[in-house]
C-alpha positions in Angstrom: -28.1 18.9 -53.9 -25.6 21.5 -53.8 -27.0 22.9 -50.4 -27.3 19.4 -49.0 -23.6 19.7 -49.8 -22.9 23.0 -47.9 -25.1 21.5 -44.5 -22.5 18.5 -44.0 -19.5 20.4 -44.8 -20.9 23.4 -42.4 -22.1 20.3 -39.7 -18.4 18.4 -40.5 -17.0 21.8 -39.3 -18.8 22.5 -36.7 -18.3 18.7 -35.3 -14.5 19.3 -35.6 -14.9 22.8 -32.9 -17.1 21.2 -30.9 -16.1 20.5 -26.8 -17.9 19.4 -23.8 -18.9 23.0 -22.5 -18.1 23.7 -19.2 -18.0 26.9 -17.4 -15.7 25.6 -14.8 -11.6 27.3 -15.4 -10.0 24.2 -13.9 -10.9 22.2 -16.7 -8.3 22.3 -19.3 -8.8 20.5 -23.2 -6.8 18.2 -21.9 -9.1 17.1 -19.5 -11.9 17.4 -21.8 -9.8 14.6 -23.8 -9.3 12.7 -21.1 -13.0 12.1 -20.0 -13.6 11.6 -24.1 -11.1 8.5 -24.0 -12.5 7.0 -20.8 -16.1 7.6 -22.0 -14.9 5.2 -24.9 -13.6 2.5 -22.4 -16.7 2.6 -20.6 -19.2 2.8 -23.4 -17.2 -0.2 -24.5 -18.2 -2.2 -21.8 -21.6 -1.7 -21.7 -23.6 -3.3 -25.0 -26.7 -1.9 -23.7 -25.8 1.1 -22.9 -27.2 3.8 -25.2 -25.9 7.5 -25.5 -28.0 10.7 -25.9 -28.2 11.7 -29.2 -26.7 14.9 -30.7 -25.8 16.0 -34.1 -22.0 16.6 -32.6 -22.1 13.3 -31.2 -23.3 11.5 -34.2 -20.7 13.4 -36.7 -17.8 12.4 -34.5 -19.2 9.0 -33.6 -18.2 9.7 -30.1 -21.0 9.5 -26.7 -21.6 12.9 -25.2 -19.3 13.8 -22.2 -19.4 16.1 -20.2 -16.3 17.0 -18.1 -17.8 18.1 -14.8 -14.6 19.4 -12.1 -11.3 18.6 -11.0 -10.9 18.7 -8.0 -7.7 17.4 -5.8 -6.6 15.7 -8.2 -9.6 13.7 -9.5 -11.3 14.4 -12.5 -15.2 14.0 -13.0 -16.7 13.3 -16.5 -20.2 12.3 -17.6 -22.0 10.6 -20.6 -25.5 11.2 -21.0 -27.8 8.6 -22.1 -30.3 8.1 -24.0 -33.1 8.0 -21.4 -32.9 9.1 -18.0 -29.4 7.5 -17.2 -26.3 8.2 -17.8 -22.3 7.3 -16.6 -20.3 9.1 -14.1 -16.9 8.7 -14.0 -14.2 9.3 -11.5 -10.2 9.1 -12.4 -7.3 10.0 -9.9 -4.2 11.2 -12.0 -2.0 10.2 -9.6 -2.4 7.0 -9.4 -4.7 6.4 -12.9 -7.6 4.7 -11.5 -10.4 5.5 -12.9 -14.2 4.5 -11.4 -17.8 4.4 -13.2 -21.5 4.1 -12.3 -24.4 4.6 -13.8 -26.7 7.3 -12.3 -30.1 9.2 -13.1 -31.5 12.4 -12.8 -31.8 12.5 -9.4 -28.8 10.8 -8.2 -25.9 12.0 -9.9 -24.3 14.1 -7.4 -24.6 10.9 -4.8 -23.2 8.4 -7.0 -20.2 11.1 -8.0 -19.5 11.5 -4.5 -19.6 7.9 -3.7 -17.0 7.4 -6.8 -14.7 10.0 -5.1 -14.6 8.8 -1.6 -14.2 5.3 -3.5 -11.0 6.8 -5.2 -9.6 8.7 -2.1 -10.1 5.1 0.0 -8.1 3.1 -3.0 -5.5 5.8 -3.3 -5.1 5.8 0.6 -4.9 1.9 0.2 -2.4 2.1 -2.0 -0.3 4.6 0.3 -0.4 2.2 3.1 0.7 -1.2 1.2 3.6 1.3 0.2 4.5 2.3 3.0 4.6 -1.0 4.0 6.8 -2.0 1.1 9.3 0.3 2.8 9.2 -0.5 6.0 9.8 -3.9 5.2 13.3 -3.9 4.7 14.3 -2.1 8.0 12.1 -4.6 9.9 13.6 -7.2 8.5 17.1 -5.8 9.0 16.4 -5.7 12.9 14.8 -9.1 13.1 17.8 -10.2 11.5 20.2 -8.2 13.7 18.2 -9.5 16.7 18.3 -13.0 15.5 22.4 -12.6 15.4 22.5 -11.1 18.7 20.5 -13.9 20.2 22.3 -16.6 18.6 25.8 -15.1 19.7 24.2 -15.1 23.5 23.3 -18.8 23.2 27.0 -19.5 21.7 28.2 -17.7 24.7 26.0 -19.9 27.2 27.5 -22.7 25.9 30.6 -21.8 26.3 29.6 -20.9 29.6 28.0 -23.9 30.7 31.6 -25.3 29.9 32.9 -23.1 32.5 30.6 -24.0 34.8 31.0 -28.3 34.1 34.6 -27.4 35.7 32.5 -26.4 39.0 30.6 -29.1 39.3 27.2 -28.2 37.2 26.4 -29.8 34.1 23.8 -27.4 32.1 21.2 -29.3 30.1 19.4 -26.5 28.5 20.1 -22.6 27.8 17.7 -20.2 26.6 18.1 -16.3 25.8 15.8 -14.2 28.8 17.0 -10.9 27.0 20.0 -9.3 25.2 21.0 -6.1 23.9 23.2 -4.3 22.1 26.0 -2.2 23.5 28.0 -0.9 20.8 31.4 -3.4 20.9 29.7 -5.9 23.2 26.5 -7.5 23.5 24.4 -8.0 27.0 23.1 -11.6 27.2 20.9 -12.5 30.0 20.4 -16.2 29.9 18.5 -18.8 31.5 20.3 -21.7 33.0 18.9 -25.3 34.0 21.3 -27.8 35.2 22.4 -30.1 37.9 25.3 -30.3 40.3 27.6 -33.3 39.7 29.7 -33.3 42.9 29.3 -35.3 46.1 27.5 -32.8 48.2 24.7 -31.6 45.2 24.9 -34.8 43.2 21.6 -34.8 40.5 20.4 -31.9 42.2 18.5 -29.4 39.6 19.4 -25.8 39.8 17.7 -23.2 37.0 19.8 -19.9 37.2 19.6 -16.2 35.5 22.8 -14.6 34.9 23.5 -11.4 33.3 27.4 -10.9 31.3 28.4 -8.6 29.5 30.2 -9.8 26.8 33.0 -8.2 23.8 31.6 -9.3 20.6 35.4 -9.2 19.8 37.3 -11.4 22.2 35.3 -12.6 24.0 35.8 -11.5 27.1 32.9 -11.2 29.7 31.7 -9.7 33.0 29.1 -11.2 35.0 26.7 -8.5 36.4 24.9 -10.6 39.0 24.2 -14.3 39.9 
């Protein structure tokens, strides 16, 4: 009884030494930890899914993982099952995503490379919507900005088309060609349709294209052509 004794408490402190051996000197106890607790999430998951057996494993009631690299920032852990299967697992620190997939014998390495490039497309994914996400705003400052810059062109044709009423053209509809900023005026080239009202042109239409330059402050305008 008494050596019965001595064998747990010398398994109980060997279980409480015990790591996932790895030669690689990337691999740190932290990541060692790190596939430990994702091994549990996955493990979790799967109800059918039966570890290897090892006296370490069953003293700590933990599966047995492996940690295998890291590697650019993703690191690569393994459980072994029972039978010819096991989990690989793939988890980007960055952005903690973390991929699984069950493999055998003889296609572990494919399914950890398939894992990674699965990781590298979702970080990449997420790069672009954020980039995006910033981009956004200044976009929608300049649509903005445009949309004023239009809208002050189309005030300006209709005060315009009042200067042109004392002429003898009535203007029935105005519409923004281009425009541009110039600092302390804007350039509004605007489309014209209209008739002429006096004797001579009576009711006949007329579209024109004229090009001002006008100060966003008073006003004021020159016409560059007609």
């Amino acid at each position: 009884m008494k050596k019965a004794i001595s064998l747990v408490v010398a398994l109980m402190g060997l279980s409480a030494c015990v790591t996932s051996p790895t030669n690689n000197p990337v691999l740190s106890d932290a990541h060692i930890a790190k596939c430990q607790a994702l091994a549990g999430l996955v493990v979790t998951q799967d109800n059918d899914f039966k570890p290897a057996l090892s006296i370490s494993s069953l003293i700590s009631n933990q599966p047995p993982v492996a940690a295998e690299d890291f590697k650019n920032g993703v690191l690569t852990c393994s459980i072994e099952g029972a039978s010819d299967t096991g989990y690989a697992i793939a988890y980007d620190e960055s952005s903690e995503i973390y991929l699984y997939d069950k493999f055998n014998s003889a296609s572990k390495k494919s399914v950890f490379q398939q894992l990674i490039d699965k990781i590298s497309a979702e970080e990449q994914r997420l790069q672009d919507l954020e980039q995006v996400k910033q981009q956004q705003p200044v976009s929608t400052k300049r649509e903005s900005a445009k949309d004023k810059q239009i809208q002050f062109c189309l005030d300006f044709g209709a005060r315009y088309a009042d200067i042109l009423k004392t002429h003898g053209m009535t203007i029935t509809d105005i519409s923004v060609h281009d425009s541009w900023d110039s600092g302390s005026s804007v350039t509004c080239v605007n489309n014209y349709k209209g008739h002429w009202t006096d004797e001579l042109n009576d009711g006949e239409m007329e579209p024109m294209r004229e090009q001002h330059i006008v100060d966003k402050t008073s006003g004021e305008y020159q016409t560059i052509f007609r």
